[in-house]
C-alpha positions as CSV (number, residue, x, y, z in Angstrom):
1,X,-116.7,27.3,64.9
2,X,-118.3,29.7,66.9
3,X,-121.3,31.2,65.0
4,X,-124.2,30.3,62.2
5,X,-122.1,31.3,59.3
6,X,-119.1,29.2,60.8
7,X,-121.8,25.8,61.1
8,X,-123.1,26.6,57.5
9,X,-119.7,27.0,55.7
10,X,-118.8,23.3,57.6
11,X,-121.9,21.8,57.2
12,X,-121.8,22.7,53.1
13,X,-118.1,21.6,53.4
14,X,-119.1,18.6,54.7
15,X,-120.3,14.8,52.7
16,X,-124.1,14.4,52.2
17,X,-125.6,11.1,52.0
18,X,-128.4,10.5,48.9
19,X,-131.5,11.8,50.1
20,X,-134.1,13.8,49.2
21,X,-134.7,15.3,52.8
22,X,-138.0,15.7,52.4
23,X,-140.6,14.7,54.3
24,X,-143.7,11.9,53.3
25,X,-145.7,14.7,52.4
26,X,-143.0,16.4,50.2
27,X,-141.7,19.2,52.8
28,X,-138.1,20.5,52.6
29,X,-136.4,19.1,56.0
30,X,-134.2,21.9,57.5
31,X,-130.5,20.3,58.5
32,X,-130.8,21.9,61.8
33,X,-133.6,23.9,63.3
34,X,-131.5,27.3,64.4
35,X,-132.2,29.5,67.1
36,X,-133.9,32.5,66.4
37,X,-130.2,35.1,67.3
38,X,-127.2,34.0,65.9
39,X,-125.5,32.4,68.9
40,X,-127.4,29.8,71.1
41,X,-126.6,29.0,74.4
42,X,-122.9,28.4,74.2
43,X,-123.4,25.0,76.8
44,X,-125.9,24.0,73.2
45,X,-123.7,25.4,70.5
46,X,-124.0,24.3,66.7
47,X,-123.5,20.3,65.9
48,X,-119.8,19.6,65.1
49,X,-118.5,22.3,67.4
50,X,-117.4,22.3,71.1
51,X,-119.1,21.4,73.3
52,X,-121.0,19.1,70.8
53,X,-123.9,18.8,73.0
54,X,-125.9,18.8,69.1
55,X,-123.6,16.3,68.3
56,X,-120.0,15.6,67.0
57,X,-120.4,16.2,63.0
58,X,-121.6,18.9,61.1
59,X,-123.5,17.3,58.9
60,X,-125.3,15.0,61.7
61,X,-126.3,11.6,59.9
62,X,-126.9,13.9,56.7
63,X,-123.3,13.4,56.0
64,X,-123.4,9.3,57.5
65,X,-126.1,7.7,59.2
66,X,-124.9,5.6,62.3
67,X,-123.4,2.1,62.0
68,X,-125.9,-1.0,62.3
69,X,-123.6,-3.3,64.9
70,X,-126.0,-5.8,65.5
71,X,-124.1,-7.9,68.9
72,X,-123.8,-11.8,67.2
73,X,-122.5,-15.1,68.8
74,X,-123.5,-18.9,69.4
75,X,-122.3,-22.1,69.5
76,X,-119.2,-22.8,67.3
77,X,-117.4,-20.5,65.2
78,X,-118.9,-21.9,62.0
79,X,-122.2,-21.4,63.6
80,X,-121.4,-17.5,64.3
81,X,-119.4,-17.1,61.4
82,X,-122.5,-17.9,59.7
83,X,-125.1,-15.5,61.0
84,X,-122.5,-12.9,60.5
85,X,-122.4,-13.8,56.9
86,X,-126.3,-13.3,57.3
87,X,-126.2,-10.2,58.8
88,X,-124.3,-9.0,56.5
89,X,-125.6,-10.1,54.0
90,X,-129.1,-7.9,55.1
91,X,-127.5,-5.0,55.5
92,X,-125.9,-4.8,58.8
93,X,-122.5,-2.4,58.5
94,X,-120.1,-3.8,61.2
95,X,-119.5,-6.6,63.1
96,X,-120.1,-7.0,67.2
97,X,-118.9,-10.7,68.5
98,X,-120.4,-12.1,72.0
99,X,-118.2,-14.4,73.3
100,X,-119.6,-17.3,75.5
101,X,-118.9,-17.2,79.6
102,X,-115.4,-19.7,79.8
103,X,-114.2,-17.4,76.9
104,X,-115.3,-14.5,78.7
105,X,-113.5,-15.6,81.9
106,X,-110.1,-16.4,80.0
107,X,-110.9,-20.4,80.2
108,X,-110.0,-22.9,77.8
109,X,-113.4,-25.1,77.0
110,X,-112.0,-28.2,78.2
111,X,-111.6,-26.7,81.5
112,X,-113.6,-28.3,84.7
113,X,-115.0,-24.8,85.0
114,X,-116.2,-24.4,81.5
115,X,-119.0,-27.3,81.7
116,X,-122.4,-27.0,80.4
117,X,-121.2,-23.1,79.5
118,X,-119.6,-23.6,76.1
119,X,-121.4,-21.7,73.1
120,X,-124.3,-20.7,76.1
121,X,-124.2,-16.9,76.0
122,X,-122.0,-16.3,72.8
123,X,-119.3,-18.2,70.8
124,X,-116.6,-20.1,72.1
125,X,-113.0,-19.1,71.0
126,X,-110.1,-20.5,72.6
127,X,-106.9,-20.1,69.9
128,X,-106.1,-18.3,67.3
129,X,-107.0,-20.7,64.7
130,X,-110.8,-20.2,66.4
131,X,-110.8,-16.5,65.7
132,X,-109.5,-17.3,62.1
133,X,-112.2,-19.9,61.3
134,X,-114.6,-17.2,62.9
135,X,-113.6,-15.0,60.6
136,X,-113.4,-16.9,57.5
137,X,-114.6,-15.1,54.4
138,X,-115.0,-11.7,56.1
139,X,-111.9,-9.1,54.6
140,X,-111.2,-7.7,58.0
141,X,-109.4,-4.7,55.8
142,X,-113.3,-3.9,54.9
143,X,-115.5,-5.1,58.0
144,X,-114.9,-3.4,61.5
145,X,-115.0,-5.6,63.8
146,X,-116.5,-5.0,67.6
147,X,-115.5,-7.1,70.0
148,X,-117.2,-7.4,73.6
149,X,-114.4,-8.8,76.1
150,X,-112.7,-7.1,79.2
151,X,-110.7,-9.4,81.5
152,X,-109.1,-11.3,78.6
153,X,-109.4,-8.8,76.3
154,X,-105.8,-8.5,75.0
155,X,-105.9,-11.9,74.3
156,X,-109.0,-12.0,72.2
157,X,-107.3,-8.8,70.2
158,X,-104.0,-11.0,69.6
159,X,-106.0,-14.4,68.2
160,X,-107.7,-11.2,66.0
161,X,-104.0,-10.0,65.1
162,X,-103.1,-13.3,64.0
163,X,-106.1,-13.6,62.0
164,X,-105.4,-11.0,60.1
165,X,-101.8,-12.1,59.1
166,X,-103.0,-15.2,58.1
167,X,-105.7,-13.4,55.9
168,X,-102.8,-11.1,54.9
169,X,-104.3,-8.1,55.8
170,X,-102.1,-5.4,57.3
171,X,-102.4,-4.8,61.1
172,X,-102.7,-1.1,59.8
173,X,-105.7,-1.3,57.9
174,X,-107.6,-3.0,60.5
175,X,-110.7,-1.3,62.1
176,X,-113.0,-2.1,64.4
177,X,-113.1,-1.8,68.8
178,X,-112.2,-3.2,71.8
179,X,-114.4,-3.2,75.1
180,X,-111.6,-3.5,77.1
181,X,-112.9,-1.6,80.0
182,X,-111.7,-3.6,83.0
183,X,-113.0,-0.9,85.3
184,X,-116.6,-1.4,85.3
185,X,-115.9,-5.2,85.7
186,X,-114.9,-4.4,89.1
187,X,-117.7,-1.9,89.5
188,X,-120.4,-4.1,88.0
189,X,-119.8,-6.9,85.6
190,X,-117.7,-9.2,87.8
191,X,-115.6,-10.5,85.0
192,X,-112.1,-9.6,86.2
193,X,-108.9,-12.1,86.0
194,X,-106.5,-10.1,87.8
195,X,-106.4,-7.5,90.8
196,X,-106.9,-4.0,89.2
197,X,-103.1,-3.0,88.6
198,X,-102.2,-5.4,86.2
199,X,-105.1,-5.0,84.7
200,X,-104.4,-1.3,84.3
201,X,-100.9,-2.3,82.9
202,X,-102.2,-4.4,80.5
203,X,-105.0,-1.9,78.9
204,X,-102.3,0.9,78.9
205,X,-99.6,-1.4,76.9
206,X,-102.1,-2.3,74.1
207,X,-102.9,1.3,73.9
208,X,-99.7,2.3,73.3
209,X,-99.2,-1.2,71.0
210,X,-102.1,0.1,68.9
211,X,-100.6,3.7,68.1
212,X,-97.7,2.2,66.9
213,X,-99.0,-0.7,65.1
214,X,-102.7,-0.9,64.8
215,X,-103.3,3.4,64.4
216,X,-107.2,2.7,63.5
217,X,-108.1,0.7,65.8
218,X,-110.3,2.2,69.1
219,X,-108.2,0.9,71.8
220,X,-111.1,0.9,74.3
221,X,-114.9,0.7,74.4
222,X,-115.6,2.6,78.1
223,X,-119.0,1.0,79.0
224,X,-121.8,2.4,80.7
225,X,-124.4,-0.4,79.3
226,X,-123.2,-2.7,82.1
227,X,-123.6,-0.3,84.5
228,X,-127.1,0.8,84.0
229,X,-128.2,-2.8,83.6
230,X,-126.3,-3.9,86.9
231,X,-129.3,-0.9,88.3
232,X,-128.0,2.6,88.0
233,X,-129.7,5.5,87.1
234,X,-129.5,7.7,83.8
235,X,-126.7,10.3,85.8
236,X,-125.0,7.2,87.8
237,X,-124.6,5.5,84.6
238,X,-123.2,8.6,82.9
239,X,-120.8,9.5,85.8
240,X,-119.7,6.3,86.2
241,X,-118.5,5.7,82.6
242,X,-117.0,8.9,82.2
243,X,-115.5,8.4,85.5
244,X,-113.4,5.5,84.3
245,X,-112.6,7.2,81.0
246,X,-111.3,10.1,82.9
247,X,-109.2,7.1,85.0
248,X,-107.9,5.3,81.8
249,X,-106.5,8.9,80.6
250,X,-104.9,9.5,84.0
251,X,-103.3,5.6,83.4
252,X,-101.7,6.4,80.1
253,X,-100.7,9.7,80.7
254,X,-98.9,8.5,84.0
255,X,-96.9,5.7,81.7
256,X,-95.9,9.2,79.6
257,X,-98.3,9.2,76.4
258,X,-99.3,12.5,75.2
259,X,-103.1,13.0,75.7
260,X,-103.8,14.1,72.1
261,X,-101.9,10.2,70.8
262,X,-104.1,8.0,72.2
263,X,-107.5,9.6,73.2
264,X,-109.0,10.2,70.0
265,X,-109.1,6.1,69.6
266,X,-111.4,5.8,72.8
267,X,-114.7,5.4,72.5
268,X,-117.9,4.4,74.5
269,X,-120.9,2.5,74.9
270,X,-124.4,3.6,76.9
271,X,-127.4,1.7,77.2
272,X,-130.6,3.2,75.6
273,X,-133.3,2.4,78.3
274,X,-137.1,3.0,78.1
275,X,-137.6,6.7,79.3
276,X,-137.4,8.1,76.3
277,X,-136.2,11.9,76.8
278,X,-134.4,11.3,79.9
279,X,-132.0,9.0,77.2
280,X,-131.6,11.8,75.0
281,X,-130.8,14.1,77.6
282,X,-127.9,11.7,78.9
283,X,-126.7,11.2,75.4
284,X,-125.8,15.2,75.4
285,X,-124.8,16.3,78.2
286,X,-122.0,13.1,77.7
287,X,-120.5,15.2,74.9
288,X,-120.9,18.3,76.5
289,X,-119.3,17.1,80.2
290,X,-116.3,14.7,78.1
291,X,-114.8,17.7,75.8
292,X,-115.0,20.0,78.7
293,X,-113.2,17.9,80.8
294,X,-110.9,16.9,78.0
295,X,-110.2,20.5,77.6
296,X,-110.0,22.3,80.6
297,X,-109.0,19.5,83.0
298,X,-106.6,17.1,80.6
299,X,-105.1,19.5,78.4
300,X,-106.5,18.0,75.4
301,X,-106.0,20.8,72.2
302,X,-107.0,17.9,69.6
303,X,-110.5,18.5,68.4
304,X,-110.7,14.7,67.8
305,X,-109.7,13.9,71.7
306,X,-112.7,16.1,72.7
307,X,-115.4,14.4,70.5
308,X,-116.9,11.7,72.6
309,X,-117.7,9.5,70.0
310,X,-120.0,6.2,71.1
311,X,-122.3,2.9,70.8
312,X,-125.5,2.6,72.0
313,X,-127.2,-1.1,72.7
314,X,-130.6,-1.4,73.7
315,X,-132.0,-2.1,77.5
316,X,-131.9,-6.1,78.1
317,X,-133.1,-5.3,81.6
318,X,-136.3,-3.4,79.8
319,X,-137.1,-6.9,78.3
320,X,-139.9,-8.8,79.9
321,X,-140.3,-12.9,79.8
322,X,-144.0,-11.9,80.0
323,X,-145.4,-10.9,76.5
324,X,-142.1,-11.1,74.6
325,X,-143.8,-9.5,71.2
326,X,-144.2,-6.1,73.6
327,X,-140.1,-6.5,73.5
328,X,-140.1,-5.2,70.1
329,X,-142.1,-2.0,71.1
330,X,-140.1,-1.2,73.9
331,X,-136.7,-2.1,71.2
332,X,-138.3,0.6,68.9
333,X,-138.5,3.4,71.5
334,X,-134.8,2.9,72.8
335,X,-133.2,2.8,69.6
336,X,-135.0,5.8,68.5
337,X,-134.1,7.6,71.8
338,X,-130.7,6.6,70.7
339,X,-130.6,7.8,67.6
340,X,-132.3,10.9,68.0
341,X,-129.5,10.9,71.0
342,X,-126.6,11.1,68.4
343,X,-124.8,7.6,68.3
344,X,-122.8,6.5,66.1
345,X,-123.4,2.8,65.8
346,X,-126.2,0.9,67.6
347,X,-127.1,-2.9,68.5
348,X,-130.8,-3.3,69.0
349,X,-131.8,-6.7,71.2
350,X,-134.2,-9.4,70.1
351,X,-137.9,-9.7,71.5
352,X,-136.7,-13.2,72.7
353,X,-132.9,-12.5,74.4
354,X,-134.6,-12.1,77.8
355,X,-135.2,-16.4,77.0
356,X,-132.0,-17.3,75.7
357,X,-129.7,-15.6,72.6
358,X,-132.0,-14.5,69.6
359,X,-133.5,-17.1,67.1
360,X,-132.0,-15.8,63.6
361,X,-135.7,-14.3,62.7
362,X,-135.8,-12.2,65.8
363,X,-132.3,-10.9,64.8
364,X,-133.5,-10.5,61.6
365,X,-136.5,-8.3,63.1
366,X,-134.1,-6.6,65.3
367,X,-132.0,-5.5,62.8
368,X,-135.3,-4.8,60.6
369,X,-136.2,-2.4,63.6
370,X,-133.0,-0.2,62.8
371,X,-133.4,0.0,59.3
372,X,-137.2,1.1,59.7
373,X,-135.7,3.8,61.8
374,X,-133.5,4.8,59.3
375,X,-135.2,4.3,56.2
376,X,-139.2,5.7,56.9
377,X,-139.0,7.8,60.0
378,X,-137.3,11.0,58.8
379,X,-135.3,11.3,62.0
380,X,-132.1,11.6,60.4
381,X,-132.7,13.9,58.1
382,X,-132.4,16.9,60.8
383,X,-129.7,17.5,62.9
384,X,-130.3,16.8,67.0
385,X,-134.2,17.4,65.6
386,X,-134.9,18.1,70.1
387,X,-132.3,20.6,70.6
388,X,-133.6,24.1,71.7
389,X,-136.6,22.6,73.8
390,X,-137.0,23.5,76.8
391,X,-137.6,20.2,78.4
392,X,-134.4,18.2,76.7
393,X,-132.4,21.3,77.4
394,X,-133.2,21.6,81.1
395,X,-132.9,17.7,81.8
396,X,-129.5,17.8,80.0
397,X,-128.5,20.5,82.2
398,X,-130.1,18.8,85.5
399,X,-128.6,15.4,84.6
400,X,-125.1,16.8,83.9
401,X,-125.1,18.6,87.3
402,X,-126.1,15.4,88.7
403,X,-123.1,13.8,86.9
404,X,-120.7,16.3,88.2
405,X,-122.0,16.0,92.2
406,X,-120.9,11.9,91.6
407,X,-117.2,13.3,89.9
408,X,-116.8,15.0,92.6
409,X,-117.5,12.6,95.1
410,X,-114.6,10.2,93.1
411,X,-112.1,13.3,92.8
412,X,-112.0,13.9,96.8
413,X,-111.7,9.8,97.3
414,X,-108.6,10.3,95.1
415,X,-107.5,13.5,96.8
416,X,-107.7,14.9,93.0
417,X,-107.3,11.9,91.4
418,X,-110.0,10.2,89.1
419,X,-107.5,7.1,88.8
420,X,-107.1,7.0,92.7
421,X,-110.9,8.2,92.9
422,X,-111.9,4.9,91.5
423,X,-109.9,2.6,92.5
424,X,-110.4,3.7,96.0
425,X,-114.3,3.2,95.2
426,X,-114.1,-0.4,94.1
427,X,-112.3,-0.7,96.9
428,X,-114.3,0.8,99.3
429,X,-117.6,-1.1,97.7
430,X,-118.7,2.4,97.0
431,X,-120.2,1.8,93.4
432,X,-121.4,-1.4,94.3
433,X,-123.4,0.3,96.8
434,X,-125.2,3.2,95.0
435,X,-126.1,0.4,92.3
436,X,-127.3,-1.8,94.6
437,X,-129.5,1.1,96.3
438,X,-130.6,2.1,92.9
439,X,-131.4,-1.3,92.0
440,X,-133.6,-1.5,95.0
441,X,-135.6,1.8,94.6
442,X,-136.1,0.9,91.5
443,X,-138.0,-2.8,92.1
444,X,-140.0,-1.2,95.2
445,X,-141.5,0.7,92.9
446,X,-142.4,-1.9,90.7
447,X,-143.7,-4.3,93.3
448,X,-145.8,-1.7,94.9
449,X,-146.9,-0.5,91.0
450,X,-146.0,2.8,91.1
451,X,-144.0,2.5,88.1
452,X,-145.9,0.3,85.7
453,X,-144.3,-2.5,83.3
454,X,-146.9,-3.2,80.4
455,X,-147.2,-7.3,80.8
456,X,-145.7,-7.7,83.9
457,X,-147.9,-5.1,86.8
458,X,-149.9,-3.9,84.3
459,X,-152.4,-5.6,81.7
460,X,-150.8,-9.1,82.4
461,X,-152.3,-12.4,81.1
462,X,-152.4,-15.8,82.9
463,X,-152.3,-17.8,80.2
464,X,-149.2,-16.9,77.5
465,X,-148.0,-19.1,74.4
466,X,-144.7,-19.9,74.5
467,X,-141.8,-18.5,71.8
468,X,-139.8,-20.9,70.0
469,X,-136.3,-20.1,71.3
470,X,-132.7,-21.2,70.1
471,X,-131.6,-23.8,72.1
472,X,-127.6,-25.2,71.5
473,X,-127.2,-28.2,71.3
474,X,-124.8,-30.3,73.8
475,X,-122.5,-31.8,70.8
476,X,-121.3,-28.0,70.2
477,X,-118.9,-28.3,74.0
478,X,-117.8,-32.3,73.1
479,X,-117.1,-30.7,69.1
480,X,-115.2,-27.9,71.1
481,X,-113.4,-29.8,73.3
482,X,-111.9,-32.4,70.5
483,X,-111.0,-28.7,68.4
484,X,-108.8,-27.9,71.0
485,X,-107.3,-31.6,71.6
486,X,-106.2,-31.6,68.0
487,X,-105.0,-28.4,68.3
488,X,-102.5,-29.6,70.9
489,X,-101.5,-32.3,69.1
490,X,-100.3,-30.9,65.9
491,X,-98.6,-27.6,67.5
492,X,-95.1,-27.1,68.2
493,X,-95.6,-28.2,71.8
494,X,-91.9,-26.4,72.9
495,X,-92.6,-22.9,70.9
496,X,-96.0,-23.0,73.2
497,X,-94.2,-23.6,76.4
498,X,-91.1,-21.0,75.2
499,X,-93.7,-18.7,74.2
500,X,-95.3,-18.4,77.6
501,X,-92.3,-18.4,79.6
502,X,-91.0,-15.1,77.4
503,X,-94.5,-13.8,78.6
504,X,-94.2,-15.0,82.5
505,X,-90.7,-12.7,82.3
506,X,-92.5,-10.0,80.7
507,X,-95.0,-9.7,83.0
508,X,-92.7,-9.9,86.2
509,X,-90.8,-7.0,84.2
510,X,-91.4,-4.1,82.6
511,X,-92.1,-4.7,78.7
512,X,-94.7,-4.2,76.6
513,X,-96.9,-7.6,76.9
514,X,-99.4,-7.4,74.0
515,X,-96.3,-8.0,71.8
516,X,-95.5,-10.7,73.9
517,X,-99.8,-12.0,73.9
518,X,-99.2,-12.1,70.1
519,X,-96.1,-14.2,69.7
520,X,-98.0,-16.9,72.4
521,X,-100.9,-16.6,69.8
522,X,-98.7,-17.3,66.9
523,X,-97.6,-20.6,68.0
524,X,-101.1,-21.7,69.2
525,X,-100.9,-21.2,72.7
526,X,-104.4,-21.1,73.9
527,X,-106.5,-18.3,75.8
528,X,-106.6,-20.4,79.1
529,X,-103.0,-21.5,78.7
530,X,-102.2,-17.5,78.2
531,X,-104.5,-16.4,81.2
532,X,-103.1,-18.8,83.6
533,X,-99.4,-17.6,82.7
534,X,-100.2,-13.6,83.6
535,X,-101.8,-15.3,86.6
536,X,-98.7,-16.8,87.6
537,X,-97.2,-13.3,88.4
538,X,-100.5,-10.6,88.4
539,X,-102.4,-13.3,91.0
540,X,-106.5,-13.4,91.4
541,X,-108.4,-11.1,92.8
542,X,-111.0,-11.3,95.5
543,X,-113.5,-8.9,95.9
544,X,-113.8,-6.9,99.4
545,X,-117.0,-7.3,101.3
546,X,-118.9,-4.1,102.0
547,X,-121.9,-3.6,103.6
C-alpha cells in the first residue's frame, strides 16, 4: 500500500463495525483526515501500511474497536472466578488474571515464604486443579485469556493447558497471551527464579511449543508498563521494551526458528501515563521503529511480523492516596491517550488500587470509564484522528530519535548484539541506573513543585474522608493452604515424583521443557514443587551490585 487509492481500496475491503459515524450534532466523520498531496510523509504513511505509524489496520477501530481487558484477581479462585463472571457479564471482552506475590514468585501457599501474602495482590493458584476452578464456566475456546506472570510463567501456561483438556477444549483453539517477558524482571520488576539463561531457554521452548501446538496463542507480552512505573521516561520506556523484543528475536532465531514463525505471535504492553500527547507520540513512533527494525535489521518479509500489535494499562504510579476520586480523572486522560494512541486492548485502573486491589464498584467504574470512551466520545470513529499535526508528528520523530540513541548504546554493549546488549546491561546495572536517575529527576521536581500533582503539591486538603477499600480476609491463606493439603493427599504421589524427575533430566539436557511442565501439571504436581525442580539444575540468581 503505498498511496491514497491503495488505503481506500483496503480500507473499503476491510470489516466495518455498526455505526453511524457521525458526530452528536449529526456531521459525517471522515475515516481518516488525508493529507492535502497524495503521499504524506512516508515516516507517517496511511493506517494499515508500513510503517504503521497511523496504526496497524486499515480500517482503525472502524473495522474493531480495541479489547476491554480489564486486569482481575483476589483471594481464592472462586472469589476471582467470580468477578470475572461479573466483568463479563458488563461487557468487558477478554480476560487479564493478577496472580498474588507467592504465585508470582513460583511458591506454593503453604510455603514459610508465602505468609500473610496469599490472595494479597491477586489470586492464588498453585495446581492445575486451581487454574481449572478459576476458570470454571468460562469456554476458554470463546474468552482470551491474559495472563500477567514472568518468572513462572511457563508454569502458569501449563495449569492453563490442562485446564483446557479437562474443559475439552482443543489446545488449538485457545487464545489469549502470556507476559512472559523475563527480561524486564531483571531490568525492573525483580521477579526472576533463575539466572537469565535458563530463563531465556525456557521462553524460547514454549515459543516454539506454541507454533506447533498452541498456533493462536501470543507467546509473549514484552512489557514496557513495568518499566515506566519502576521511573523511566516516555523514550527509556519505549527503548527498553523494544530492546528486549529485539533480544527475544535474537534468542529464537539463534535456537534456528524462522523469524516470520514465531514473531507475528509477540505482542506488547506500554503504560499510558498522564502527559497526554507525549503518550500518543510514544504509541507511534513504537510501530514505526518495530517494523523498521523487523524489516531492515531482522529480515522479517511477513507483513504480520512487522505490525507491532499491543496493550496498554493505565499509570498506577499517576495514582494518588490523596484525593482518590481525582484517580478517575487522571484514569480518563490515559486511556484516552491510549486509545487515540492505537492500542488494541486496554486495562484501565481503579480510583482506589493505589489502597489495596479495586472494590468491585470501582472496577465497575473503571471499566465504565472505557466504555464512555468508546460509546460517547467519537474518538474512534476517525482513524489516528492527531496524525498530520505538527506537534504529535515532531514529538514522534524527537522521541524515536531518543529511542534509537538508547539502541545504540545496548547494540555497542553487545558488540552488535541486542541479546548480548542486554544481558551485558542487567549485568552491568546499567538499566537499573538510568531508572533510578529518572526516578530521581522526576521526585526533585515534585518536592521542589515544579511539576505539580493536583491533591498532593497542589490544592491539597488536610482533612480527607477515607474510601471503603477491599480488604481479604485471613481465612482465604488457612482455606488455601488445606486446598493444597488435600490435593496431596488424593494424587498419585509416585506419578508426581516421576513427573519431576523426567523434568530435572530435561532441564540438565536439551529437550523441550514446556512439554515436560505439562505432564508434571497433569498429575498434580504443584507450581512450587515444579519451580524448585528447574532450580535444582538452572540455580538462583543474585543480583550484582552497581553503583
Amino acid at each position: 500500500m503505498s498511496g491514497r487509492r491503495e488505503w481506500e481500496e483496503a480500507y473499503e475491503a476491510g470489516r466495518k463495525r455498526q455505526s453511524s459515524f457521525e458526530s452528536l450534532s449529526g456531521e459525517p466523520v471522515p475515516a481518516l483526515g488525508l493529507p492535502a498531496g497524495d503521499q504524506p510523509d512516508p515516516d507517517i504513511g496511511y493506517p494499515g501500511a508500513y510503517p504503521y505509524t497511523r496504526g496497524i489496520h486499515a480500517t482503525g477501530y472502524r473495522g474493531r474497536l480495541w479489547t476491554i481487558r480489564q486486569f482481575a484477581g483476589f483471594a481464592s479462585v472462586h472469589d476471582t472466578n467470580e468477578r470475572f463472571r461479573h466483568l463479563l457479564a458488563e461487557g468487558q471482552h477478554g480476560l487479564s488474571v493478577a496472580f498474588d506475590m507467592p504465585t508470582l514468585m513460583g511458591l506454593d501457599s503453604d510455603s514459610a515464604r508465602s505468609l500473610g501474602e496469599v490472595g494479597h495482590c491477586g489470586v492464588a493458584v498453585d495446581s492445575a486443579d486451581d487454574m481449572g476452578q478459576l476458570m470454571n464456566g468460562i469456554p476458554l475456546d470463546e474468552v482470551s485469556v491474559s495472563m500477567t506472570i514472568n518468572g513462572p510463567a511457563q508454569v502458569l501456561f501449563g495449569f492453563l493447558l490442562v485446564a483446557a483438556e479437562d474443559q475439552g477444549v482443543d489446545w488449538g483453539g485457545l487464545q489469549g497471551t502470556l507476559q512472559n517477558d523475563i527480561l524486564k524482571e531483571y531490568i525492573a520488576q525483580k521477579e526472576w527464579l533463575f539466572p537469565p539463561e535458563p530463563h531465556l531457554r525456557l521462553l524460547v521452548d514454549q515459543i516454539e511449543f506454541c507454533m506447533e501446538h498452541v498456533p493462536l496463542w501470543n507467546t509473549i507480552s514484552i512489557s514496557g508498563y513495568h518499566i515506566r512505573e519502576a521511573g523511566a521516561t516516555a523514550a527509556e520506556e519505549l527503548a527498553f521494551t523494544l530492546a528486549d523484543g529485539f533480544a527475544y528475536v535474537e534468542a529464537a532465531m539463534q535456537r534456528g526458528l524462522a523469524v516470520d514463525d514465531f514473531v507475528p505471535r509477540f505482542s506488547f504492553f506500554f503504560d499510558a501515563h498522564v502527559d497526554f500527547f507525549e503518550e500518543i507520540a510514544k504509541f507511534r513512533a513504537a510501530r514505526r521503529i518495530w517494523a523498521r527494525w523487523m524489516r531492515e535489521r531482522y529480515g522479517a518479509k511477513d507483513e504480520r511480523s512487522l505490525k507491532l500489535r499491543f496493550h496498554t494499562q493505565t499509570a498506577g504510579v499517576s495514582l494518588t492516596a490523596q484525593q482518590p476520586y481525582n484517580n478517575v480523572v487522571r484514569t480518563a486522560i490515559e486511556a484516552l491517550a491510549a486509545v487515540i494512541g492505537g492500542t488494541q486492548s486496554l486495562h484501565t485502573n481503579a480510583l482506589d488500587e493505589v489502597y489495596a486491589l479495586p472494590t468491585a464498584e470501582a472496577a465497575e467504574l473503571a471499566l465504565r470509564t472505557q466504555q464512555v470512551i468508546a460509546e460517547e466520545t467519537g474518538v474512534a470513529d476517525t482513524i489516528d484522528p492527531l496524525g498530520g499535526s505538527w506537534y504529535v508528528e515532531s514529538l514522534t520523530d524527537r522521541i524515536e530519535a531518543a529511542a534509537e540513541e538508547i539502541f545504540a548504546t545496548i547494540d555497542r554493549k553487545g558488540s552488535g548484539s541486542m541479546l548480548a546488549g542486554v544481558l551485558r546491561g542487567i549485568e552491568e546495572g546499567w538499566f537499573q541506573g538510568r531508572l533510578s536517575d529518572s526516578a530521581y529527576e522526576f521526585e526533585k521536581k515534585v518536592s521542589s513543585g515544579e511539576r505539580g500533582i493536583v491533591g498532593v503539591n497542589r490544592f491539597a486538603k488536610e482533612d480527607e474522608d477515607a474510601i471503603q477499600i477491599l480488604r481479604i480476609s485471613e481465612e482465604i491463606e488457612a482455606t488455601q493452604r488445606q486446598v493444597l493439603s488435600d490435593l496431596r493427599a488424593d494424587r498419585d504421589e509416585q506419578a508426581v515424583v516421576a513427573a519431576l524427575e523426567v523434568l530435572k533430566e530435561g532441564a540438565a539436557g536439551t529437550a523441550n521443557l514446556m512439554e515436560l511442565i505439562v505432564a508434571a501439571a497433569r498429575v498434580r504436581a504443584t507450581e512450587g514443587e515444579i519451580v524448585a525442580a528447574l532450580q535444582e539444575v538452572f540455580g538462583d540468581y543474585r543480583e550484582p551490585a552497581w553503583i
